[in-house]
N, CA, C and O atoms as a CHARMM CRD file, in Angstrom:
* protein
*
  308
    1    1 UNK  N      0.83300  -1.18900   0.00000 PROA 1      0.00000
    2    1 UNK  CA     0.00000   0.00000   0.00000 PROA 1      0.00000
    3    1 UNK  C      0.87400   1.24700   0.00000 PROA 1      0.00000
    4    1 UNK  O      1.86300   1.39800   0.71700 PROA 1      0.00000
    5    2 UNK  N      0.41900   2.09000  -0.85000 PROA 2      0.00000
    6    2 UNK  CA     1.37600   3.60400  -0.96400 PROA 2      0.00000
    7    2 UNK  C      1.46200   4.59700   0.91500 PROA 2      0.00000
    8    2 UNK  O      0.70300   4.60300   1.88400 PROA 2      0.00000
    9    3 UNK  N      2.29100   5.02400   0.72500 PROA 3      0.00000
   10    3 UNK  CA     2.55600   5.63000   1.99200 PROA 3      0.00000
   11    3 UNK  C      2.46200   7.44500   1.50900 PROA 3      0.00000
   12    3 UNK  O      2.82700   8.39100   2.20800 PROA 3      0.00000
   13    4 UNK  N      1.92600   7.49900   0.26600 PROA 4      0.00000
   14    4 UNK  CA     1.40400   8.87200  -0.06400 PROA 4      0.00000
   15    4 UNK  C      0.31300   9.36400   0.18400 PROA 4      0.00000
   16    4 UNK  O     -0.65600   8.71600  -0.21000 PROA 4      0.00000
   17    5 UNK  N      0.11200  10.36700   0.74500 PROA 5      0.00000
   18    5 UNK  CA    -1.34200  11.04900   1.20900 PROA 5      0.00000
   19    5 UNK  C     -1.84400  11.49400  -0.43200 PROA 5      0.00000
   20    5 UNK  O     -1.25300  12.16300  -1.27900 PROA 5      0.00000
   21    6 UNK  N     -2.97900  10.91800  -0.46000 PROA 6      0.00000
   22    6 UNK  CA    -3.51600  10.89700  -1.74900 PROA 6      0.00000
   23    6 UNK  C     -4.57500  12.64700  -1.56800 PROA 6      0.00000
   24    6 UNK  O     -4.50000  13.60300  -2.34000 PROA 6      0.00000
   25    7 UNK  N     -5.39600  12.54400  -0.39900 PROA 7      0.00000
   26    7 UNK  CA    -5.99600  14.18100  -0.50400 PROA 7      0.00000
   27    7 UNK  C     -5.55500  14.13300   1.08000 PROA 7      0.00000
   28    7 UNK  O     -5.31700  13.24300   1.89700 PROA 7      0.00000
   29    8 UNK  N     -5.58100  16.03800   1.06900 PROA 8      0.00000
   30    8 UNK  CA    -5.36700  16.25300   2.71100 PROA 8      0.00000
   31    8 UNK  C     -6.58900  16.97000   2.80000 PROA 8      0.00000
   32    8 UNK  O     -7.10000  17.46300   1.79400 PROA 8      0.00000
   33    9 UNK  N     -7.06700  17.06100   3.87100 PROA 9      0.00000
   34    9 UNK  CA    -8.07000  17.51300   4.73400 PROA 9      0.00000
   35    9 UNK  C     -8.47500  18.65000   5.21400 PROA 9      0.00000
   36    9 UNK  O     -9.60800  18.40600   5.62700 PROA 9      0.00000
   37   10 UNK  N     -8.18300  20.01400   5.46200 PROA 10     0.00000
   38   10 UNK  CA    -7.91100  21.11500   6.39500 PROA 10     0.00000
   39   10 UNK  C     -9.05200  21.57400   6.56600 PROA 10     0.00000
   40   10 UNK  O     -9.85000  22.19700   5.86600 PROA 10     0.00000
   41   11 UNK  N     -9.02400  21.04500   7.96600 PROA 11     0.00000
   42   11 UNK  CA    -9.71900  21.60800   8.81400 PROA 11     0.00000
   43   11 UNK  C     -9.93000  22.41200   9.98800 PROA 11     0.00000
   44   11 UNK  O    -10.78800  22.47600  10.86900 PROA 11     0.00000
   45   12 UNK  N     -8.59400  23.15100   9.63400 PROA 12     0.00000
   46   12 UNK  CA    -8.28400  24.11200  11.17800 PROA 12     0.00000
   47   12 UNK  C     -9.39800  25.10500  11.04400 PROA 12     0.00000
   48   12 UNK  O     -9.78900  25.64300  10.00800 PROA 12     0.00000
   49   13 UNK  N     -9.84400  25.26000  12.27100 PROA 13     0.00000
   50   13 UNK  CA   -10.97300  26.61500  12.66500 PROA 13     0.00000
   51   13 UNK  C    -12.45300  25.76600  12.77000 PROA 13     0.00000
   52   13 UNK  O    -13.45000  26.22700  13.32400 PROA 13     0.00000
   53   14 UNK  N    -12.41100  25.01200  12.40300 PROA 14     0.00000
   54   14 UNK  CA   -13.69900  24.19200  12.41700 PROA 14     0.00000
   55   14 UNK  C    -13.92000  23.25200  14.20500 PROA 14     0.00000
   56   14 UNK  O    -13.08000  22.54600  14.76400 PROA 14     0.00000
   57   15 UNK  N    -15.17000  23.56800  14.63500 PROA 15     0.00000
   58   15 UNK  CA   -15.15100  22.68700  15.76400 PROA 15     0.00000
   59   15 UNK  C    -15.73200  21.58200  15.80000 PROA 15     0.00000
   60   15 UNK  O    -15.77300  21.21800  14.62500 PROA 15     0.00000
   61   16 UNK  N    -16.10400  20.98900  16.29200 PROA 16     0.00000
   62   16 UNK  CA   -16.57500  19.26000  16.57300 PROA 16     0.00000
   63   16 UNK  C    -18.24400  19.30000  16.63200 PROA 16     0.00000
   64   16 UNK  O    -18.80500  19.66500  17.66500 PROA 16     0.00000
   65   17 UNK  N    -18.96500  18.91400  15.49500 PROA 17     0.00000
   66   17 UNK  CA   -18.13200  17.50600  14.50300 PROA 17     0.00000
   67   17 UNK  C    -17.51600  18.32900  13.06900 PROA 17     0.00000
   68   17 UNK  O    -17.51600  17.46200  12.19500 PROA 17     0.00000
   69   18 UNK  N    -17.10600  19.36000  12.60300 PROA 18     0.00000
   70   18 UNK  CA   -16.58800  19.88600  11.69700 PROA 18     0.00000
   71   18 UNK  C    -15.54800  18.93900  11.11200 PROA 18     0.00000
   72   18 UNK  O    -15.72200  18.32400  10.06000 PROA 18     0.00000
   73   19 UNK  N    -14.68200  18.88200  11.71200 PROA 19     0.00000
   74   19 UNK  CA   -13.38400  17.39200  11.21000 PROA 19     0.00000
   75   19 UNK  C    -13.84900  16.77900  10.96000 PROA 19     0.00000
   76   19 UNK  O    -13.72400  16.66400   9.74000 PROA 19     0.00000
   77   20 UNK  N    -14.67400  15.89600  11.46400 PROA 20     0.00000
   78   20 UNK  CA   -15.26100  14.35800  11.24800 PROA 20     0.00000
   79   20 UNK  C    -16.23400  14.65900  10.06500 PROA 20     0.00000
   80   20 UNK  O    -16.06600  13.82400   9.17700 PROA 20     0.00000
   81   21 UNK  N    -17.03200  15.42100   9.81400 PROA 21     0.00000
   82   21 UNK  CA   -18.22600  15.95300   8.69700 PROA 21     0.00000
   83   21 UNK  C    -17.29300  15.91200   7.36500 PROA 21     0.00000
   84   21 UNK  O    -17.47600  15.12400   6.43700 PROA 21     0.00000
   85   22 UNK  N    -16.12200  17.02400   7.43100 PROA 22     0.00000
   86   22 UNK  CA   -14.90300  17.19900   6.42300 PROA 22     0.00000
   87   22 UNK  C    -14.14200  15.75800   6.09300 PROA 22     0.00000
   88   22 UNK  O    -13.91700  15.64600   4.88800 PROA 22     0.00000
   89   23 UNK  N    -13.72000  14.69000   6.85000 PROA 23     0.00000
   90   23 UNK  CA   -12.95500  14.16800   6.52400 PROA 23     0.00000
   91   23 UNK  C    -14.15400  13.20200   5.57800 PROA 23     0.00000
   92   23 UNK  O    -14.23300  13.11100   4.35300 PROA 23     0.00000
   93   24 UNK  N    -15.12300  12.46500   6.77400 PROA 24     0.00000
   94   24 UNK  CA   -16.23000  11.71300   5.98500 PROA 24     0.00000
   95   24 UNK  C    -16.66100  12.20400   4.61000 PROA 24     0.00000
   96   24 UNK  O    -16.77100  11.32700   3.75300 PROA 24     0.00000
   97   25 UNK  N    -16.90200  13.35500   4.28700 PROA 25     0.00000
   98   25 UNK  CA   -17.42000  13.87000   2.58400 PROA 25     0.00000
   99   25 UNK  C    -16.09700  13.48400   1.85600 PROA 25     0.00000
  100   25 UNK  O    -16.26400  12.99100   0.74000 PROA 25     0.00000
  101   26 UNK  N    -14.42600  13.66100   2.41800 PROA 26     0.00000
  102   26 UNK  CA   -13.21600  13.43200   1.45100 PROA 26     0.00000
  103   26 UNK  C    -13.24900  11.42800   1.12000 PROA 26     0.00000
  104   26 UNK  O    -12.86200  10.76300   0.15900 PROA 26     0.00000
  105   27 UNK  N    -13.80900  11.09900   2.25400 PROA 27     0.00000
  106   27 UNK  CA   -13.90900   9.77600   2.14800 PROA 27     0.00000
  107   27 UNK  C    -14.23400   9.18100   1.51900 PROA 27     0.00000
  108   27 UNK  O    -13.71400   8.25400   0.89900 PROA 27     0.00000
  109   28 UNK  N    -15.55600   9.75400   1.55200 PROA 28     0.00000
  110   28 UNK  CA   -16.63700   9.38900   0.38200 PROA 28     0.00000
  111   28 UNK  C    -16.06000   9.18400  -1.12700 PROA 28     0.00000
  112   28 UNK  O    -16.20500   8.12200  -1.73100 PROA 28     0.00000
  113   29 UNK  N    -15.27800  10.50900  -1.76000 PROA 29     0.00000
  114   29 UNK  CA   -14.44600  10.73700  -2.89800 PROA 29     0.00000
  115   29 UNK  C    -13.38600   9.82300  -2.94800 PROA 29     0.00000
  116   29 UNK  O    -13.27600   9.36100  -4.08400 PROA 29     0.00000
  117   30 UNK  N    -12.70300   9.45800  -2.28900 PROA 30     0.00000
  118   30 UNK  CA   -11.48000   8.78500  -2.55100 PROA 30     0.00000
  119   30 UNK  C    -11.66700   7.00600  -2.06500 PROA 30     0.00000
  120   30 UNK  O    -12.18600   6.49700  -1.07100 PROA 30     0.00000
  121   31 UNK  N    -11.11800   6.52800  -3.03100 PROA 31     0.00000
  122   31 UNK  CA   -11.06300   5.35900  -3.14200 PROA 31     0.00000
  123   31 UNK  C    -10.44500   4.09000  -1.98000 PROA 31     0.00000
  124   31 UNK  O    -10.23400   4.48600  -0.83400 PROA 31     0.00000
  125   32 UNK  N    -10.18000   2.66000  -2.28800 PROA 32     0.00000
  126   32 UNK  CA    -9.69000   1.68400  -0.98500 PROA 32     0.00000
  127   32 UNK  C     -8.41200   1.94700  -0.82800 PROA 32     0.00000
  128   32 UNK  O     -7.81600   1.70700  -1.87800 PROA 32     0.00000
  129   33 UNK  N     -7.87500   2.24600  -0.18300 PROA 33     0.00000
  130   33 UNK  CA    -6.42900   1.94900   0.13900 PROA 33     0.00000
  131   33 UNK  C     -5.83300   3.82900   0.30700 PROA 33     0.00000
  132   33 UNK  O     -4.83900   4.35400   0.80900 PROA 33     0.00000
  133   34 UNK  N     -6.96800   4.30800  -0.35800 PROA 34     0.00000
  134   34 UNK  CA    -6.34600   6.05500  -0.22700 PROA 34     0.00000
  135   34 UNK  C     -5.77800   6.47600   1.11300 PROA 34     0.00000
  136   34 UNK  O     -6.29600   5.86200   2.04600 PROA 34     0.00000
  137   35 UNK  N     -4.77800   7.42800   1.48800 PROA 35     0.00000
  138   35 UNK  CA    -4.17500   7.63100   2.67200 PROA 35     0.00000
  139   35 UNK  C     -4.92500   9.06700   2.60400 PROA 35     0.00000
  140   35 UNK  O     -5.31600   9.62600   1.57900 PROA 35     0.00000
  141   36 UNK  N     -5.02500   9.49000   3.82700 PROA 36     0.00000
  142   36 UNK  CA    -6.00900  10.99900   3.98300 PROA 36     0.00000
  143   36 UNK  C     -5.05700  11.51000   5.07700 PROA 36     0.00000
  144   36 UNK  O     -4.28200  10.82500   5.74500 PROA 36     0.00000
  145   37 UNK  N     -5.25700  12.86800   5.14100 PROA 37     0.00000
  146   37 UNK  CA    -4.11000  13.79100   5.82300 PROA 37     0.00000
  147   37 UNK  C     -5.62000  14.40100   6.39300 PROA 37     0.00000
  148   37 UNK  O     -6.59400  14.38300   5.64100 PROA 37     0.00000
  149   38 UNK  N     -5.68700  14.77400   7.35800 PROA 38     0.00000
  150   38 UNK  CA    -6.70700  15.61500   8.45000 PROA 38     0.00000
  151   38 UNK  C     -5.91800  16.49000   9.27600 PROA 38     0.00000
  152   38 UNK  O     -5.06800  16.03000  10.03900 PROA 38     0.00000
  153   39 UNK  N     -6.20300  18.04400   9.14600 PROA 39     0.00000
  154   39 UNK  CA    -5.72900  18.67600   9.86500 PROA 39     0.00000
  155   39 UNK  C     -6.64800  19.81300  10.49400 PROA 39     0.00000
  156   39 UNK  O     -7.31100  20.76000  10.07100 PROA 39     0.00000
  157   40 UNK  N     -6.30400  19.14600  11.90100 PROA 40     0.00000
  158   40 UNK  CA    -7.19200  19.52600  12.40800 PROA 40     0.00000
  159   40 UNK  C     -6.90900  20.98900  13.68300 PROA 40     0.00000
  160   40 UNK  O     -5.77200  20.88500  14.14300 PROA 40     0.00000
  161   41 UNK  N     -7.63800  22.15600  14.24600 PROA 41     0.00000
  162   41 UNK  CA    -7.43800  23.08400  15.65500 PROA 41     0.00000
  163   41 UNK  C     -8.20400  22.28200  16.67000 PROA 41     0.00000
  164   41 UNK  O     -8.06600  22.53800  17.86600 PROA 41     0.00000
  165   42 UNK  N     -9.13100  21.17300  16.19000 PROA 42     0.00000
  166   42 UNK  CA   -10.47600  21.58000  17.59900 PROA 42     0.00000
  167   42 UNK  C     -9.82600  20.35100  18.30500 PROA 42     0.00000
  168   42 UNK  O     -9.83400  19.22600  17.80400 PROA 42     0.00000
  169   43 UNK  N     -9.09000  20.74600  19.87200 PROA 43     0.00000
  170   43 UNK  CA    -8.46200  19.74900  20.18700 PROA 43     0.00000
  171   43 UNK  C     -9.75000  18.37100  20.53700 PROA 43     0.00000
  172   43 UNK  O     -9.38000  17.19900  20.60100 PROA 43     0.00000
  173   44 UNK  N    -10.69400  18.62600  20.66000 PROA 44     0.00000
  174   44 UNK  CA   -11.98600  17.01700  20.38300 PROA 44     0.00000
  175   44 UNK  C    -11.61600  16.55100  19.45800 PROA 44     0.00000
  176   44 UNK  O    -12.55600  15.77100  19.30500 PROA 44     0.00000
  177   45 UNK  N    -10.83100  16.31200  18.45300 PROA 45     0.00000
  178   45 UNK  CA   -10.41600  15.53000  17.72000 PROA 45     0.00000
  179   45 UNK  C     -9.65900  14.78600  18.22200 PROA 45     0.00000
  180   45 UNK  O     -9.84700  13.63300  17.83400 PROA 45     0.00000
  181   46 UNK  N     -8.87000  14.89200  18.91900 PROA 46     0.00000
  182   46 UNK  CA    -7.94300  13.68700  19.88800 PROA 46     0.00000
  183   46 UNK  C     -8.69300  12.69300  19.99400 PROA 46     0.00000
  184   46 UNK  O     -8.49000  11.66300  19.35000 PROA 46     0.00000
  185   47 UNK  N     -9.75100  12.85300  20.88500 PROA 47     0.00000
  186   47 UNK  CA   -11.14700  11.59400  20.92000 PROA 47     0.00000
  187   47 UNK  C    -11.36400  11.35000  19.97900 PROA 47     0.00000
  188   47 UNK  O    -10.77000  10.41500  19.44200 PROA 47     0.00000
  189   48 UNK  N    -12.28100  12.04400  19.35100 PROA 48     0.00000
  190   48 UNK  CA   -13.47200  11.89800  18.12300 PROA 48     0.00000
  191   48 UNK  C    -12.80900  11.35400  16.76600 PROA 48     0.00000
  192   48 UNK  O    -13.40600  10.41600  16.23700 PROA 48     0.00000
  193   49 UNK  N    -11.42000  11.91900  16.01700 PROA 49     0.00000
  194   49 UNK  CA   -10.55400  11.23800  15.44100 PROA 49     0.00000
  195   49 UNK  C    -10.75800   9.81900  15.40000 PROA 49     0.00000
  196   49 UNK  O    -11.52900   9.23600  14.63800 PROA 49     0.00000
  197   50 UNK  N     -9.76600   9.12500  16.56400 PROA 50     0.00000
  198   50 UNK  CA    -9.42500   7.61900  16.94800 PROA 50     0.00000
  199   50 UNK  C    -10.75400   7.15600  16.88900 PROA 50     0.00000
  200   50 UNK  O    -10.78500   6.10300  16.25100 PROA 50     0.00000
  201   51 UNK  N    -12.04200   7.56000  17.35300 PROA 51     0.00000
  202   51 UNK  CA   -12.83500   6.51700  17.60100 PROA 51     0.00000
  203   51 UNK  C    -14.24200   6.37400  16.53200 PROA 51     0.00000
  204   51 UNK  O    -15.05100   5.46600  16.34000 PROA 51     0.00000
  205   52 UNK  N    -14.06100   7.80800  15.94500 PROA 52     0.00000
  206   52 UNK  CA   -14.66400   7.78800  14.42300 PROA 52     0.00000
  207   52 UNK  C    -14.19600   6.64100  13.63200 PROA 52     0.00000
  208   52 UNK  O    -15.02400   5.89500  13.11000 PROA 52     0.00000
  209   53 UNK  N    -12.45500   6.36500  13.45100 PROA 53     0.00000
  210   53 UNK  CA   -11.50400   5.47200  12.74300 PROA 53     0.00000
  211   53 UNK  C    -12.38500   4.39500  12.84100 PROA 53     0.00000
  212   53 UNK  O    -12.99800   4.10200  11.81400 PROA 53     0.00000
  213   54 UNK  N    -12.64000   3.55000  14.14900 PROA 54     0.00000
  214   54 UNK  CA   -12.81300   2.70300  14.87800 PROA 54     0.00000
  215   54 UNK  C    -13.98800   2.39800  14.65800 PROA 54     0.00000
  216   54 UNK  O    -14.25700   1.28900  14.19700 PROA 54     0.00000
  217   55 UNK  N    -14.66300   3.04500  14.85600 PROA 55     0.00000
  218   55 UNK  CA   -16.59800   3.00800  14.25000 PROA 55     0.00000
  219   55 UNK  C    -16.56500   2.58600  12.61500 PROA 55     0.00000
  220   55 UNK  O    -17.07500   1.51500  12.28600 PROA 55     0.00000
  221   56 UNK  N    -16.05400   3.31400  11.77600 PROA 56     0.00000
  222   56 UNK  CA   -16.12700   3.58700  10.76100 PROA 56     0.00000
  223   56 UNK  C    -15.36500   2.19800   9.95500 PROA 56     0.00000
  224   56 UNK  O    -15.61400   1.77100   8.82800 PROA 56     0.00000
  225   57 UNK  N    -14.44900   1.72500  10.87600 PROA 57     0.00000
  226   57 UNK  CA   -13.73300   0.66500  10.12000 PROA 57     0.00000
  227   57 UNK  C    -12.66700   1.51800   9.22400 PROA 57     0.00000
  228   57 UNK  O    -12.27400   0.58800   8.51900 PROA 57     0.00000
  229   58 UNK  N    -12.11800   2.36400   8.88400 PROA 58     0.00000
  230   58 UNK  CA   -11.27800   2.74300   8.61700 PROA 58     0.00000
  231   58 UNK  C     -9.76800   2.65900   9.50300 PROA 58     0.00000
  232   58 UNK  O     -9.73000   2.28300  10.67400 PROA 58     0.00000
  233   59 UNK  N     -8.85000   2.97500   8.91000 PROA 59     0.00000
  234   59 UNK  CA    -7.47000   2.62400   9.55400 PROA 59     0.00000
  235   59 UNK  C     -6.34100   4.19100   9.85700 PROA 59     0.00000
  236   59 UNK  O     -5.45600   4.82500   9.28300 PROA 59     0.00000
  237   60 UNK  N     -7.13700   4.20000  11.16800 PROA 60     0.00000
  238   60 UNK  CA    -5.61300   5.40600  11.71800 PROA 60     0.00000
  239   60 UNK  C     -4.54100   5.30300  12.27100 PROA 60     0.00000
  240   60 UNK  O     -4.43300   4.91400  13.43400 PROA 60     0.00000
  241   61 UNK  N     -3.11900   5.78900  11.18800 PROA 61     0.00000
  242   61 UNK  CA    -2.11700   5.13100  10.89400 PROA 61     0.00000
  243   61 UNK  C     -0.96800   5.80100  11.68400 PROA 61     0.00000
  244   61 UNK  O      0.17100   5.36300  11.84900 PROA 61     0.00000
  245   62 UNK  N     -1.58700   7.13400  12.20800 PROA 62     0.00000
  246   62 UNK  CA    -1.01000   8.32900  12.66900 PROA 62     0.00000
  247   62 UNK  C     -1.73100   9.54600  13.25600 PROA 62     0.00000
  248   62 UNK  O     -2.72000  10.06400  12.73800 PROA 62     0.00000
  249   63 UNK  N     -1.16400   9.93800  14.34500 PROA 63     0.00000
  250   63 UNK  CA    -2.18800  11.06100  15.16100 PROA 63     0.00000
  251   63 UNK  C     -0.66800  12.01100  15.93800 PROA 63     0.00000
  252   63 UNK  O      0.12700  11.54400  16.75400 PROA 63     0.00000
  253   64 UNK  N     -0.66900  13.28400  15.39600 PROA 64     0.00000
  254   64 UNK  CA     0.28600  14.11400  16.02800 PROA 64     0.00000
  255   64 UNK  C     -0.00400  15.18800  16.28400 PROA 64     0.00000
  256   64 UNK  O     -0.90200  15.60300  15.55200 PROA 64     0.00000
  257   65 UNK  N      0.52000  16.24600  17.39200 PROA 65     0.00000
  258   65 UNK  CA     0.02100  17.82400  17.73600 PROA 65     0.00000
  259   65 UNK  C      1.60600  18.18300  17.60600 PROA 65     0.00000
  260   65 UNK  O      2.63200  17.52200  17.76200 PROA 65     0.00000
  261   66 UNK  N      1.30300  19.68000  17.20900 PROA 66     0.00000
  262   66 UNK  CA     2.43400  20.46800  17.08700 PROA 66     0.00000
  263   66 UNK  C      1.76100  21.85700  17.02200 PROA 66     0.00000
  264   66 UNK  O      1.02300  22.13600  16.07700 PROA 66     0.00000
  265   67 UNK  N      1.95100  22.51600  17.77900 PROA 67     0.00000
  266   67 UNK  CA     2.09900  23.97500  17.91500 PROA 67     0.00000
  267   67 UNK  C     -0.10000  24.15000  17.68100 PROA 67     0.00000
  268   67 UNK  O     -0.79900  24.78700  16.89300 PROA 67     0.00000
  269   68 UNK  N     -0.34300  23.41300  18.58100 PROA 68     0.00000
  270   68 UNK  CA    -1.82400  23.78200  18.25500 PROA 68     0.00000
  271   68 UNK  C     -2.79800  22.78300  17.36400 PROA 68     0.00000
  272   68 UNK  O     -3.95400  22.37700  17.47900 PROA 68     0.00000
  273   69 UNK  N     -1.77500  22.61100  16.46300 PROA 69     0.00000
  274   69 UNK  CA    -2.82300  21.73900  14.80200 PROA 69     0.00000
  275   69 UNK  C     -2.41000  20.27500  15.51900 PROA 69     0.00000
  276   69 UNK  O     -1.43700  19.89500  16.17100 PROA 69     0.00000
  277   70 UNK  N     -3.81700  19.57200  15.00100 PROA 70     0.00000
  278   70 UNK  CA    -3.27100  18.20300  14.98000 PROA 70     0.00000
  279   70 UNK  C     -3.65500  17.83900  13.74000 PROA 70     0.00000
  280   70 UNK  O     -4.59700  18.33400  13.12200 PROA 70     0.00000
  281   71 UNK  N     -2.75200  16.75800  13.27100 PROA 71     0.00000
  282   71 UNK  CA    -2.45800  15.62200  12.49200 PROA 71     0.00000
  283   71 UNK  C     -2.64300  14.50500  12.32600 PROA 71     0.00000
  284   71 UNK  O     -1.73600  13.82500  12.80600 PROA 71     0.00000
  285   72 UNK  N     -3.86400  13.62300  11.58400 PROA 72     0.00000
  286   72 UNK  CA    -4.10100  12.60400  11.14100 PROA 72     0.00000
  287   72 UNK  C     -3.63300  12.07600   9.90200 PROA 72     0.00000
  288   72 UNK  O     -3.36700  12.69500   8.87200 PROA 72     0.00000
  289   73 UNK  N     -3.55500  10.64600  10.17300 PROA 73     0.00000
  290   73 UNK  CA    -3.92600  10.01400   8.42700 PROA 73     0.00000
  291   73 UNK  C     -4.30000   8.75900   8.56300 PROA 73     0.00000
  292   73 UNK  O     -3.96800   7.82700   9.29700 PROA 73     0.00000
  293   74 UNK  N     -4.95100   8.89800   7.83000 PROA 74     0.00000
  294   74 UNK  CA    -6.29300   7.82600   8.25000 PROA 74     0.00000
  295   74 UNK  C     -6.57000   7.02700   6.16900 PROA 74     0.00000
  296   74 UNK  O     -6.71400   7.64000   5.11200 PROA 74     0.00000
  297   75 UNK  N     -6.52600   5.51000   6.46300 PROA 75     0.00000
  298   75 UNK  CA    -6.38400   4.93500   5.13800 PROA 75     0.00000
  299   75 UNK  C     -7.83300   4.33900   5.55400 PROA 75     0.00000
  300   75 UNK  O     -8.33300   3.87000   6.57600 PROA 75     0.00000
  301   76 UNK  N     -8.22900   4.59300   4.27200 PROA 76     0.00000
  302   76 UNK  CA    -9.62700   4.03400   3.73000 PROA 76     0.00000
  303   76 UNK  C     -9.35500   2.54300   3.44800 PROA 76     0.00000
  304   76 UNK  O     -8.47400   2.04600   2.74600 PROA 76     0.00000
  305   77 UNK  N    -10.38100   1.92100   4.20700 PROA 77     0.00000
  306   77 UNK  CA   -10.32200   0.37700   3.80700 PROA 77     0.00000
  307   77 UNK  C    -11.64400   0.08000   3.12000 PROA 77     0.00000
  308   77 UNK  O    -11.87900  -1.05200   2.69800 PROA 77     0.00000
């Protein structure tokens, strides 16, 4: 499986469920195996992120904060 983020996400300024609404519509568009970049301000994504993944059956491969933004990527299965 490619280790290239096929679309990224941005979703800074948006609050909860804003990320999860944004990433689900990119989901929808992109195909099995696509890698997705989510970037997210609303720190409820820490939760809501991981356990959206988890519900959804999708695969989160990566979760990071830096200076405020966090960072997903999450592969469509």
């Amino acid at each position: 499986m490619s280790t290239t983020v096929s679309i990224t996400v941005d979703a800074r300024g948006q609050s909860c469920p804003g990320p999860l609404v944004t990433l689900a519509k990119a989901l929808k568009e992109a195909g099995a195996g696509d890698l997705l970049e989510l970037i997210a301000t609303d720190p409820g994504s820490r939760s809501d992120v991981p356990s959206w993944a988890k519900i959804s059956g999708n695969e989160l491969l990566e979760s990071t904060e830096a200076e405020g933004e966090f960072r997903y990527l999450v592969r469509k299965v």
